[in-house]
C-alpha positions in Angstrom: 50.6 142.2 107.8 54.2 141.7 109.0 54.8 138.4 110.8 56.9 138.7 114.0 60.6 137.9 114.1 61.6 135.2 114.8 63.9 134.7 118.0 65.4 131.9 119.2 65.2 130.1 122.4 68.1 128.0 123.8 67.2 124.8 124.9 67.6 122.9 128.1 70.5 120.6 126.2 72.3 124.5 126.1 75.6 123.8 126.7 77.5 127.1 128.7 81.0 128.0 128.2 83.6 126.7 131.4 84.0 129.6 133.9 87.1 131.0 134.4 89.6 129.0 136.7 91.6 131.6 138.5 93.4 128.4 140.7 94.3 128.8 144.0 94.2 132.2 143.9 91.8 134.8 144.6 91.1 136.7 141.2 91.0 140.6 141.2 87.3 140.8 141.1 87.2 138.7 144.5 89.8 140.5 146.3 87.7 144.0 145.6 84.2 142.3 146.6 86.2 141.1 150.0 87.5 144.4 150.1 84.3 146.0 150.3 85.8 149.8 149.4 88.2 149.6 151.9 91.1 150.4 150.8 94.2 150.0 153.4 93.9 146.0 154.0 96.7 143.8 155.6 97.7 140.8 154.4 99.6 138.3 152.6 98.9 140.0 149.1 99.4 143.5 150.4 102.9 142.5 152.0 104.5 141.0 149.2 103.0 144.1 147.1 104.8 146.5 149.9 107.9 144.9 149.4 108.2 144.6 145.6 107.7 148.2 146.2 110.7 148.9 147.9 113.5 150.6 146.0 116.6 149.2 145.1 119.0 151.4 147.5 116.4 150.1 150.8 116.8 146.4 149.3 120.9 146.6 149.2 120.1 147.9 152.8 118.4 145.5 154.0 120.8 142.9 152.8 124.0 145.0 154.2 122.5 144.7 158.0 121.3 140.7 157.8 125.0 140.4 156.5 126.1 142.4 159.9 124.3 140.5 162.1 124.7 137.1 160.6 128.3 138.1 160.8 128.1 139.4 164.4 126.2 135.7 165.5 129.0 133.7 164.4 131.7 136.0 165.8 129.7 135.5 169.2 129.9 132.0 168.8 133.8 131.8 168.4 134.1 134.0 171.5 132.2 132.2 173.4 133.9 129.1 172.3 136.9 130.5 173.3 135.7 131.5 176.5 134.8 127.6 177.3 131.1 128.8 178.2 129.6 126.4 175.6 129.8 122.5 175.5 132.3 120.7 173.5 131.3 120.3 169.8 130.1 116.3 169.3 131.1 114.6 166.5 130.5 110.8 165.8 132.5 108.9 164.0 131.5 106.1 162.0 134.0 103.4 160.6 132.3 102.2 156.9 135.3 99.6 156.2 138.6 99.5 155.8 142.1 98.5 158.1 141.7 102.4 159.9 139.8 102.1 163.2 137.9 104.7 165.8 140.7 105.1 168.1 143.4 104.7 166.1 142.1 107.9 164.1 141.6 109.7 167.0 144.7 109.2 168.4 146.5 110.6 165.6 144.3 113.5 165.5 145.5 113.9 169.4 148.8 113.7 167.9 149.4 115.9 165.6 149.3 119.5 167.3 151.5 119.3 170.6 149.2 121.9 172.4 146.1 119.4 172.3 144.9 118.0 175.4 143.6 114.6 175.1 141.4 113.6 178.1 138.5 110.6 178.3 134.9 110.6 179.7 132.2 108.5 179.1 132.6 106.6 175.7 133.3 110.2 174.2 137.4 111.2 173.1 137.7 114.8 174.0 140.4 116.9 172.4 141.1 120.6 173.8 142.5 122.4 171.0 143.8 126.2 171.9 145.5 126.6 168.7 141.6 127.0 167.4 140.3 128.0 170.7 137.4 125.0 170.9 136.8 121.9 172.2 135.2 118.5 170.4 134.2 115.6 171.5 134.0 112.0 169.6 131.4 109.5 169.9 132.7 106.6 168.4 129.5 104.1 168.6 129.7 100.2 167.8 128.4 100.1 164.5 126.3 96.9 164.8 124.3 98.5 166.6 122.0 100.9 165.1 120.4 102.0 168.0 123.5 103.5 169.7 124.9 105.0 166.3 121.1 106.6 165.4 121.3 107.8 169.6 124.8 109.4 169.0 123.8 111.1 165.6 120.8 112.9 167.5 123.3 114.8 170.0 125.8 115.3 167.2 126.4 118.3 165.1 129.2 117.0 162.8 129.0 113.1 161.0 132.4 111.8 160.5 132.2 109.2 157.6 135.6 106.9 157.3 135.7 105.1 153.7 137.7 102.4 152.4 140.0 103.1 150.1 138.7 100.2 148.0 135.3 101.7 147.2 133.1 98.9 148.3 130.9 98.5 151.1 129.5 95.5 152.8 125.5 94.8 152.7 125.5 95.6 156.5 127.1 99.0 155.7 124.9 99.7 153.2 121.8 99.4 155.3 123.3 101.2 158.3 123.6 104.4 156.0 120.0 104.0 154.5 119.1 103.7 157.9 121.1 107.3 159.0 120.0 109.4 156.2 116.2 108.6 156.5 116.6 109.6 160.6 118.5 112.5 159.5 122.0 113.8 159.6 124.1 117.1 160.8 126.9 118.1 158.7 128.9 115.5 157.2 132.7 115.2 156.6 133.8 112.4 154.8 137.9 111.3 155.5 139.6 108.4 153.4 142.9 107.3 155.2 145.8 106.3 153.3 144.7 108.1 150.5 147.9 110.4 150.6 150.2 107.9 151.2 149.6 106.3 148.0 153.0 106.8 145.7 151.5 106.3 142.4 149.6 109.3 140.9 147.9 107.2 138.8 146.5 104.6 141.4 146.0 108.0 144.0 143.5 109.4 141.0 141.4 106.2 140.0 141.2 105.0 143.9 139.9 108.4 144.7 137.4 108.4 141.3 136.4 105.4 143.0 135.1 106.8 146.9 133.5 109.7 145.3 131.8 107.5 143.1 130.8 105.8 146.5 129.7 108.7 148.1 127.6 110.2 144.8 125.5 107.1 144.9 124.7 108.1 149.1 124.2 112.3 147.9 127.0 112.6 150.7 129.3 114.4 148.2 131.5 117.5 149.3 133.9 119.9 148.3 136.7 117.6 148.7 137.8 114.4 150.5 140.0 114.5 153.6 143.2 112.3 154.6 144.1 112.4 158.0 147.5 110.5 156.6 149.6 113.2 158.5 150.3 115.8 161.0 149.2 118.7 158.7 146.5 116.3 157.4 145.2 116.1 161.1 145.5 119.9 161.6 143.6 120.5 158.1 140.9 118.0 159.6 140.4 119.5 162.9 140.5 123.1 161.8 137.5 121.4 159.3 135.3 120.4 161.9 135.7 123.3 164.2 135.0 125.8 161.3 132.8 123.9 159.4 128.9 125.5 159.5 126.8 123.2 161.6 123.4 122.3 160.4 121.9 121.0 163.4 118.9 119.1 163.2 115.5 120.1 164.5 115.5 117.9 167.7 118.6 119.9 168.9 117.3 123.5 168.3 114.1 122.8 170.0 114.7 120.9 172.8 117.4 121.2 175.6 119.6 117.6 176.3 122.3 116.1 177.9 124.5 113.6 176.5 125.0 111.6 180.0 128.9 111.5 181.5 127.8 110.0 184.8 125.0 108.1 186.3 124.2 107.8 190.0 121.7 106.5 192.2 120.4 108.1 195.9 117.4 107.4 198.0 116.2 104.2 196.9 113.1 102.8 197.9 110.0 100.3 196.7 111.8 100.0 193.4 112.1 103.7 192.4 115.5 106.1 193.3 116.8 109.5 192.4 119.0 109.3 189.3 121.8 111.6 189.4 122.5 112.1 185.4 125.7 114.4 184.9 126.8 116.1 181.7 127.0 119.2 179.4 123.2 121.1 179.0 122.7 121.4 175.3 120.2 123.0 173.0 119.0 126.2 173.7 118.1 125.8 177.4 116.7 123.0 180.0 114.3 124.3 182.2 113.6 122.6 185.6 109.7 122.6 185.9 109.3 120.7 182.7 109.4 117.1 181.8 112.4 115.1 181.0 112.2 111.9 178.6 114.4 109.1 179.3 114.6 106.8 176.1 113.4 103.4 176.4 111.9 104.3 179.6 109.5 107.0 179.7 108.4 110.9 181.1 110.2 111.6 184.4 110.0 115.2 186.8 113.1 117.0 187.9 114.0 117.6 191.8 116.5 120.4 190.6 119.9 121.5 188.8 123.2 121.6 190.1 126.9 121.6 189.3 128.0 119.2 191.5 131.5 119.2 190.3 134.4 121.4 187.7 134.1 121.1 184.2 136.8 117.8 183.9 137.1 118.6 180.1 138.6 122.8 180.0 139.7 124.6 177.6 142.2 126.4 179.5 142.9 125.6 182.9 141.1 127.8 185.8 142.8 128.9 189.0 140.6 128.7 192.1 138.2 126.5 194.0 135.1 125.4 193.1 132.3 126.4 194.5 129.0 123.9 194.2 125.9 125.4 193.4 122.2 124.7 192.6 120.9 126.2 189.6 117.5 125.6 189.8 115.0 124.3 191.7 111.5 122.9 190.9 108.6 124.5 191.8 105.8 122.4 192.5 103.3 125.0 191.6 104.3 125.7 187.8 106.1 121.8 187.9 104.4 120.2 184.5 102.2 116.9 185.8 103.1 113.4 184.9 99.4 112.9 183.8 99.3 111.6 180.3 95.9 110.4 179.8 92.5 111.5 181.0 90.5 109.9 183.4 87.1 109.2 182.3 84.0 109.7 184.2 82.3 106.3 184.1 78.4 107.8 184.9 79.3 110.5 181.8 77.5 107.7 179.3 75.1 105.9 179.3 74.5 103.2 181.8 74.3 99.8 179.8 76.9 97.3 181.6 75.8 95.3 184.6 76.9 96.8 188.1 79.1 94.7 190.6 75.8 93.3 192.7 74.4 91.6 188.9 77.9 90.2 188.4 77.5 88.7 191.9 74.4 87.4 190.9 75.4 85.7 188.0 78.6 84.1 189.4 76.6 82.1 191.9 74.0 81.3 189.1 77.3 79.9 187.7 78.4 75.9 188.2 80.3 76.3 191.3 83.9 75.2 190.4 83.7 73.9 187.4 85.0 76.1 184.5 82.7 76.5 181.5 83.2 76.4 177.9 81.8 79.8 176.8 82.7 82.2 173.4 85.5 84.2 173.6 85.0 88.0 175.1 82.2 86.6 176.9 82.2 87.9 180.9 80.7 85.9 184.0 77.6 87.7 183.6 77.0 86.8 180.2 77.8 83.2 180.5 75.1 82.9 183.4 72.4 83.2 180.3 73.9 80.9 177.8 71.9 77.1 178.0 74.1 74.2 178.6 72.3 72.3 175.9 74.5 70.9 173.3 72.4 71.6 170.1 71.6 75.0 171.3 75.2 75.5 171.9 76.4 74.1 168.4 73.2 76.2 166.5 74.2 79.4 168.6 77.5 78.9 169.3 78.7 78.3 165.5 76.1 80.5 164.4 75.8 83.9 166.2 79.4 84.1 167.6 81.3 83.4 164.8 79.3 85.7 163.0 78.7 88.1 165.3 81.0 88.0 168.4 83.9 86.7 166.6 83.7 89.4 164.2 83.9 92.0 167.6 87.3 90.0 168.4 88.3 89.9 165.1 88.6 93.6 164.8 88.4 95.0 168.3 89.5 92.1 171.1 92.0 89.8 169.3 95.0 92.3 169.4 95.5 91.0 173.3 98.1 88.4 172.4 96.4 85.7 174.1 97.2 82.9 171.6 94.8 80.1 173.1 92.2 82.2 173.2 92.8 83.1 169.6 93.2 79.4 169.0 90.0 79.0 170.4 88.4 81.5 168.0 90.0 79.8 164.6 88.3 76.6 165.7 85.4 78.2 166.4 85.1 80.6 163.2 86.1 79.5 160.0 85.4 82.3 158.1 88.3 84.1 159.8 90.4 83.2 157.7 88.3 84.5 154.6 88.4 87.7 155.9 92.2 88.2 155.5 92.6 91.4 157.5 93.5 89.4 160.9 96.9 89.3 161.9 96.6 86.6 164.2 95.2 84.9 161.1 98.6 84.9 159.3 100.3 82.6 162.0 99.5 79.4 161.9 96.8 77.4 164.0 98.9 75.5 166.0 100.3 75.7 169.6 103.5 77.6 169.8 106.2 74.8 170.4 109.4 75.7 172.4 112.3 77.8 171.6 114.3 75.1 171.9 112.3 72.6 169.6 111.9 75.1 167.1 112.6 74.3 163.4 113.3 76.1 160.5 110.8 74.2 158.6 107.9 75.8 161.2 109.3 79.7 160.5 109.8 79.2 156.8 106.3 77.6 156.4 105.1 80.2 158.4 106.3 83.2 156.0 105.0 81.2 153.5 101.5 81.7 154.6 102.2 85.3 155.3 103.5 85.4 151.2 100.4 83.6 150.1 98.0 85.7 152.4 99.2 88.9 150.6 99.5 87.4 147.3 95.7 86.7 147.5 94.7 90.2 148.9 96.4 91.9 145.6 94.4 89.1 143.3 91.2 90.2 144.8 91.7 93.1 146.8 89.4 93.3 150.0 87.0 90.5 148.5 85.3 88.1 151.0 82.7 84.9 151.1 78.9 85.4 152.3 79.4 82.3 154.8 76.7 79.6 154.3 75.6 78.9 158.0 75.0 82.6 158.9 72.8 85.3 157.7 74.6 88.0 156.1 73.2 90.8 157.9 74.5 89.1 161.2 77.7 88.5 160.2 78.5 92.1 158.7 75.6 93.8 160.5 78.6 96.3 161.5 79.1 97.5 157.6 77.2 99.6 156.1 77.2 101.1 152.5 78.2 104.4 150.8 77.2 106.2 147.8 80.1 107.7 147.3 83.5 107.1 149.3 84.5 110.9 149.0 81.6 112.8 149.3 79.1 110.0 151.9 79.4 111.6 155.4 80.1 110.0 158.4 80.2 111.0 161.9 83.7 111.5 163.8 82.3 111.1 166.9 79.9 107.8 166.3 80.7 104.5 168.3 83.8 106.0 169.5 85.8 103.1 172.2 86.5 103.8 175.6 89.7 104.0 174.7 89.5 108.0 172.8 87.9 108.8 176.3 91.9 108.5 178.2 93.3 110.9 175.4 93.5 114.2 174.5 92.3 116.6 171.9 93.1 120.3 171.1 90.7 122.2 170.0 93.5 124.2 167.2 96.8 122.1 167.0 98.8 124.3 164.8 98.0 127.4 166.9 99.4 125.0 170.0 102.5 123.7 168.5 103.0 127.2 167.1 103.1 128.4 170.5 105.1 125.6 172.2 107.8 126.4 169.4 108.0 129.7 170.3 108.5 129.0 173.9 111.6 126.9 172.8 113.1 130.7 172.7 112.6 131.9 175.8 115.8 130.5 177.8 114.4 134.1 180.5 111.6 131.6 181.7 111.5 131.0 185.4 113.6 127.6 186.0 115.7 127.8 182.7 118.9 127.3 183.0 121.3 128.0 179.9 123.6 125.4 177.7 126.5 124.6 178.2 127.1 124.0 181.7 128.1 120.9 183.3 125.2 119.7 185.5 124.2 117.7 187.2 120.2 116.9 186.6 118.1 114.9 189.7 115.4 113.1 188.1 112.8 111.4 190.4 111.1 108.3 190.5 113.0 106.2 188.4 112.9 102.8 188.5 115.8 101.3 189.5 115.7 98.1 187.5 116.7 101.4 184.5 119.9 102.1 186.0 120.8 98.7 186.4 119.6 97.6 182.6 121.2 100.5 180.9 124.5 99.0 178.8 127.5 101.4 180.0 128.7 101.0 176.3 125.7 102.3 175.0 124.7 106.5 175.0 122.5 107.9 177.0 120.9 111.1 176.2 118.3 112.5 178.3 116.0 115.3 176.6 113.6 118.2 177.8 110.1 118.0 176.6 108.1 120.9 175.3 104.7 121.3 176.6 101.6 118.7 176.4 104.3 116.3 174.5 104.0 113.7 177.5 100.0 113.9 176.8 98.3 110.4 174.9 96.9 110.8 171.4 96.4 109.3 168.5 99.8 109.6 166.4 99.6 109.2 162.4 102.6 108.9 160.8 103.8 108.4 157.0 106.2 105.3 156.0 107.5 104.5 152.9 109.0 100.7 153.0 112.3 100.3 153.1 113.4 98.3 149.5 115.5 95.7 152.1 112.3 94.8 153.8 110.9 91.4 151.8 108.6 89.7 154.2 104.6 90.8 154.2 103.9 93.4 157.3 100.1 93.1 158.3 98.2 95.4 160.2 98.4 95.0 163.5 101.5 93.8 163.4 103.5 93.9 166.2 106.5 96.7 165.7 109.1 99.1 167.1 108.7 102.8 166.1 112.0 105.1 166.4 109.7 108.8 166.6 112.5 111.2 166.8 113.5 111.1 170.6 111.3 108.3 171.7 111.3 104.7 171.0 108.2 102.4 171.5 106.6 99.4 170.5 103.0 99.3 168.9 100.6 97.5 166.8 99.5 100.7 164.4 96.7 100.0 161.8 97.8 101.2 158.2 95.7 103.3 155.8 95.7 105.2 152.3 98.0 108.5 152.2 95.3 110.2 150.2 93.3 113.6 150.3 90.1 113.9 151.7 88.2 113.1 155.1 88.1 109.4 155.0 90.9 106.8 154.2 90.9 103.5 153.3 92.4 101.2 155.2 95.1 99.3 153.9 95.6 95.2 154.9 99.5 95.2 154.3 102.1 98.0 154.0 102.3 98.9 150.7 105.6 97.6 148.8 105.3 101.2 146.7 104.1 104.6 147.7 104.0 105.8 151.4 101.2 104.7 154.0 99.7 106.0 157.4 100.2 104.3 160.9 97.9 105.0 163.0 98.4 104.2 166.8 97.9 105.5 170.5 101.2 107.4 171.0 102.9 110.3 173.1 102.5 113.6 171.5 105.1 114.7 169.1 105.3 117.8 167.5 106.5 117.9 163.8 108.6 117.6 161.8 109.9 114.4 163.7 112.1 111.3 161.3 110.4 108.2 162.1 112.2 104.7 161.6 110.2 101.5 162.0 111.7 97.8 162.7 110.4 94.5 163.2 111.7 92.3 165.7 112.1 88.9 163.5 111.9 85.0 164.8 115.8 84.8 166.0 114.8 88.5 167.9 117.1 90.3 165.8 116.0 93.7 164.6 115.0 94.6 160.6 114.6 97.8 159.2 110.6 98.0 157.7 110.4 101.5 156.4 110.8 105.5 157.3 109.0 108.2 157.0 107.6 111.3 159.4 104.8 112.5 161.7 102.2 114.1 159.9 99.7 115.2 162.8 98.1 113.9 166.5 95.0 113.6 165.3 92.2 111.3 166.8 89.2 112.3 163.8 91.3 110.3 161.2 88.5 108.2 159.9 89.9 105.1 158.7 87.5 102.5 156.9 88.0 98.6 156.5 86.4 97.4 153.2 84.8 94.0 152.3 84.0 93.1 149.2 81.0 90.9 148.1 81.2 89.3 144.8 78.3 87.4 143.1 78.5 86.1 139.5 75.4 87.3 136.6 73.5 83.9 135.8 71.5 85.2 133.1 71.9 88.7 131.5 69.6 90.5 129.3 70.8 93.5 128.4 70.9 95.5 131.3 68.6 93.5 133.5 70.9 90.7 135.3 70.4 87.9 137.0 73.2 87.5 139.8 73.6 84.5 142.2 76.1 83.3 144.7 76.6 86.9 146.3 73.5 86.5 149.1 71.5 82.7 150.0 68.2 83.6 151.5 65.7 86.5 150.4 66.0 87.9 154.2 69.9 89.2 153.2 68.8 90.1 149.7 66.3 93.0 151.2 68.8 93.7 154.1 71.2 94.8 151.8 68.9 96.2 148.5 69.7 99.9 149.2 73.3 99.7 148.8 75.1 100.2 145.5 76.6 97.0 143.1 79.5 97.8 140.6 81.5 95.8 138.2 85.1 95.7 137.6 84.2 97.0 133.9 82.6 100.1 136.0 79.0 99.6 135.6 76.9 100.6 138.3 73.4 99.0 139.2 71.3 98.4 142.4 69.1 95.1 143.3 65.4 95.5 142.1 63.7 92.1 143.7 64.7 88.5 144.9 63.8 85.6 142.6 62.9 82.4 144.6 64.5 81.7 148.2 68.1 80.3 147.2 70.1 83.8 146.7 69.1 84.8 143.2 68.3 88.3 142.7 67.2 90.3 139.9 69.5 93.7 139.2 69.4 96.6 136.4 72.7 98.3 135.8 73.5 101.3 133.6 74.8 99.5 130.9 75.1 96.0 129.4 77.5 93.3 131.3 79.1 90.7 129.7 79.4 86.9 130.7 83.2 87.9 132.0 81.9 90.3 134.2 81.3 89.6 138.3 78.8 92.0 140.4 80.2 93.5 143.6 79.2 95.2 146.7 81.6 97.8 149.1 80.7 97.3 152.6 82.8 99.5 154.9 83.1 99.7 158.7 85.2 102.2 160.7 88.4 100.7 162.8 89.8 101.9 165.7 94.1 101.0 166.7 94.5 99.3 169.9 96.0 100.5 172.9 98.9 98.5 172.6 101.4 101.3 173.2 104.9 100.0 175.4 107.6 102.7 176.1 109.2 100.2 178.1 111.8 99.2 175.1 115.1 98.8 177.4 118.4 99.0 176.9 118.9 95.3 177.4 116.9 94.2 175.4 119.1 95.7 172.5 119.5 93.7 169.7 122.3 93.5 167.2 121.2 93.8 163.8 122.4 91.2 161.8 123.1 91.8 157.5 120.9 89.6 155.5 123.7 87.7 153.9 124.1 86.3 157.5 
């Protein structure tokens, strides 16, 4: 007989080839199976295959009418230039060293052509020039202050940088231009005076090696440097800046302003007035029914539009009398409200909080008069159960509110700024300070003494802490002590464990705060911002009034403590807001530290946020800059690599420059870090970690026993689901408890050695504070101060 063949069977230890990785894209095979037979399909594939199809003669076509109409724009632009129908061209002017000052350039720039007309408005240099048939306008800003030199660059479309001719800048200086290229810049000229006026050719070529040199290190190089030494020097210069292609930045193209000439106040009553801002409507257009954002100060209506009064700065002068008219008027019915946050329904949840009769109740249940020592947070309701007996007041008041309650003001109650009560809580809960996340925490325990009697020994010991307190958190990231005197699964009863940080789920929408019900949500956010953009370009909308007029804009209910604050010498700018930008949300942004910034900045901190045309102060909380639908978040801003802050904010449309300052113990202002929006989005899910460390008593092999991590069998069982780890990357869970003091018997995947610690990631969501204060006046500007100071 024949025996059968013998075939062989694979094995379940098989190993398959890799399948093909086509990367982002779809592979042929995919396209046709989407395709379904169909053949005539549009879409991003079929439109670039539609125009690689196009022939050569229909490309050079194609390219002959952008050229046309490109051509045609800027030919309408000089004509209208000419015509005086658009505002004056802004330029600031920035003085980086040297013996030339502001007005002493500008006046030789008035000088140098006989048919310019010099004339002054408000801290701007205007100079009609008919030889080139336009207008500019100079903003010469005090350079210790950044706030009015970053204010003047936003309205600006050319940066005039004056250099020394020595080629060396002060630390001040140095900061000031960091500071102006991560906000953004327009076109930039740079000038050196006295450059041409130096006989030696020699000397001329190395001092002139030297500014460029200057200027490589900034990327602020271009085709050549200017003099302004002369007449013809001047005429080269100004014919420069009114030729020169603007590249305006995306605040200007997208929103309508006014750079402020004249500021008036009618009907004045409780505290509030009419403010009658006058100036030149920029940007493409400032519609009346829509918001208006005054910086420092907040959202405002408009009454109406007007030209109250001639153009004071003309091209050429006009022959006639002026008319007043009103432009537009408001209507009440397409007016956009002032309502920025939502009103929550209180009977929309459930019912768990005492009414107003139980508080009532409980306040005459109270000692009448006498105030009570109770735990922090706690309401008169509450403290009408607590027992005045003193050893059940030191066994529950130690033991349950510092690990329960305190934890809830830790995290959610101690951002107030109430510093006795947050004195009250470090006596009360020592484990605060083990916990290292608590901003409050980083200041010492100690009454505040006067401004007055303040030393330098009590700030510098005070950074010293901070030093120390971050130091500590990069030894042992996120690590924290079991307490003795409470149970583990009180005190972090809010944590809970994941089995795998990327891939674990967790609810958006669990425990939110009462706070996410005042703000508000879109349902698509790019398909919103992509239609606010797009109304940006229709200046035919009822109540839009064009650029370049001088108006006259009548914004209501304005305080009138504003009017009276604002610094004359600093600029005022006034902008339009697209839709829904007035509306509360929650505002992530990405900062990258700024390598002047030395001193630890916690979370929570206490800071004031430059978002491109607002200005605020908030207390954001900071977490990872990472992919995926959870982020860690992080105790300290990171010295390297970028970082989200998270906080309740306006909404603002991207892209939008971001700078961030602290305001330091002498209330001067430091740069921290800049960055940009990256979405209003209130689903960030950002998770605080603890770590819980326990050391293996006796190993054998991969059966360990660890000690020191729990101290009672009750926390041992609590937390026996949850994964342990090593820093070598084993991974093992708890099997059983061994006696009553904390030991407890673990298997891990592989052997540990004696070196080796076992750890536990607890993680609990965090929520930022609504700490958010537009109320940043103008006199409470602060001169920055340089370092070497």
């Amino acid at each position: 007989y024949r025996m059968a063949p013998v075939v062989h069977k694979p094995g379940p230890l098989k190993q398959k080839p890799k399948p093909h990785k086509s990367g982002s894209h779809r592979t042929k095979g995919q396209i046709d199976r989407d395709a379904r037979g169909r053949t005539k399909l549009k879409g991003p594939a079929q439109q670039r295959k539609a125009l690689r199809a196009i022939s050569k003669e229909d490309r050079r076509q194609v390219s002959a009418q952008n050229r046309v109409s490109k051509l045609k724009t800027i030919i309408d632009a000089k004509r209208a230039n000419a015509s005086g129908s658009v505002a004056p061209t802004l330029v600031t002017l920035v003085t980086l060293g040297g013996l030339t000052s502001s007005s002493d350039l500008i006046g030789s720039l008035a000088g140098c052509d006989e048919t310019i007309v010099h004339s002054k408005g408000h801290n701007v240099d205007y100079l009609a020039v008919p030889r080139f048939k336009s207008r500019i306008g100079f903003l010469t800003p005090d350079s210790t202050v950044l706030d009015d030199v970053l204010d003047s660059i936003k309205v600006s479309s050319v940066l005039l940088l004056v250099w020394p001719l020595d080629g060396e800048i002060s630390e001040w200086t140095e900061l000031l231009i960091s500071a102006i290229l991560s906000h953004g810049v327009p076109s930039i000229i740079n000038v050196v005076p006295g450059l041409a006026s130096i006989n030696s050719g020699k000397v001329k070529e190395t001092t002139r090696r030297n500014v460029e040199k200057l200027i490589d290190k900034w990327s602020l190089s271009q085709p050549r440097l200017l003099h302004a030494d002369s007449q013809s020097d001047g005429v080269v210069l100004i014919r420069t800046i009114t030729e020169a292609k603007k590249k305006k930045m995306v605040l200007q193209k997208r929103r309508g302003h006014v750079y402020v000439e004249k500021l008036d106040m009618i009907d004045e009553k409780d505290g509030q007035c009419t403010l009658l801002a006058t100036g030149f409507i920029r940007g493409p257009f400032l519609n009346v029914n829509r918001l208006v954002h005054l910086p420092g100060c907040g959202d405002f209506q408009l009454e109406k539009i007007e030209m109250r009064e001639e153009d004071p700065h003309p091209l050429k002068q006009r022959h006639g009398m002026f008319e007043p008219k009103v432009l537009a008027v408001a209507d009440p019915a397409k007016q956009e409200s002032l309502q920025s946050e939502v009103v929550p329904d209180p009977m929309d949840a459930e019912q768990t909080w005492p009414d107003e009769y139980d508080a009532v109740d409980a306040e005459k249940l109270t000692d009448g008069g006498e105030k009570r020592r109770v735990p922090k947070g706690t309401s008169s309701y509450q403290a009408a159960w607590i027992v005045e007996d003193e050893e059940e007041e030191e066994g529950e008041g130690e033991g349950e509110e510092s690990g329960e309650d305190m934890e809830d003001d830790e995290d959610e109650d101690d951002e107030s700024g109430d510093e006795e009560a947050d004195l009250e809580g470090l006596e009360a809960d020592e484990e605060e300070e083990q916990e290292m996340d608590d901003v409050k925490g980083c200041e010492t325990a100690t009454e505040a003494p006067d401004e007055d009697e303040m030393e330098d020994e009590d700030i510098d010991m005070d950074e010293v802490e901070k030093y120390r307190r971050e130091r500590e958190n990069e030894k042992f990231p996120d690590e924290t002590d079991t307490p003795l005197d409470i149970p583990a699964r009180v005190r972090f009863q809010k944590y809970r464990g994941l089995k795998s940080f990327r891939t674990s789920p967790w609810d958006t929408n669990e425990n939110l705060p009462f706070d996410y019900a005042r703000i508000f949500k879109f349902a698509n956010f790019r398909r919103t911002k992509k239609l606010m953009v797009a109304s940006t370009m229709d200046s035919c909308a009822e109540g839009a009034v064009d650029a370049g007029l001088y108006a006259t804009l009548h914004i209501k209910n304005v305080p009138v403590d504003f009017a009276k604050e604002w610094r004359h010498s600093s600029p005022l700018v006034i902008y339009s807001l697209l839709p829904h930008e007035n509306k509360m949300c929650i505002q992530n942004i990405v900062i990258k530290r700024h390598p002047t910034c030395t001193v630890p900045i916690p979370s929570k901190s206490k800071l004031l946020f430059h978002v491109g045309f607002r200005r605020f102060e908030v207390e954001p909380v900071f977490s990872q800059h990472t992919n995926g639908d959870k982020f860690k978040m992080e105790r300290y801003l990171r010295p390297d690599g970028c970082t989200v802050a998270s906080f309740f904010a306006p909404i603002t449309f991207a892209p939008a420059s971001t700078l961030v300052f602290r305001i330091d113990a002498k209330g001067r202002q430091e740069l921290v870090g800049a960055g940009c929006v990256l979405d209003n989005n209130p689903d960030r899910i950002m998770l605080k970690r603890i770590v819980l460390s326990g050391h293996p008593y006796k190993i054998n092999r991969r059966s360990v026993v660890a000690r020191y991590m729990f101290f009672n069998r009750e926390d041992i069982e609590w937390f026996k689901p949850v994964e342990l780890y090593t820093p070598t990357g084993r991974r093992g869970h708890i099997k059983d408890t061994i006696g009553t003091h904390g030991h407890m018997k673990c298997r891990f995947d592989q052997q540990l050695n004696a070196q080796d610690s076992v750890m536990m990631s607890l993680y609990k969501r965090v929520f930022p504070k609504w700490t958010y204060n537009p109320r940043v006046g103008y006199a409470e500007k602060s001169r920055i101060a340089a370092r070497s100071e």
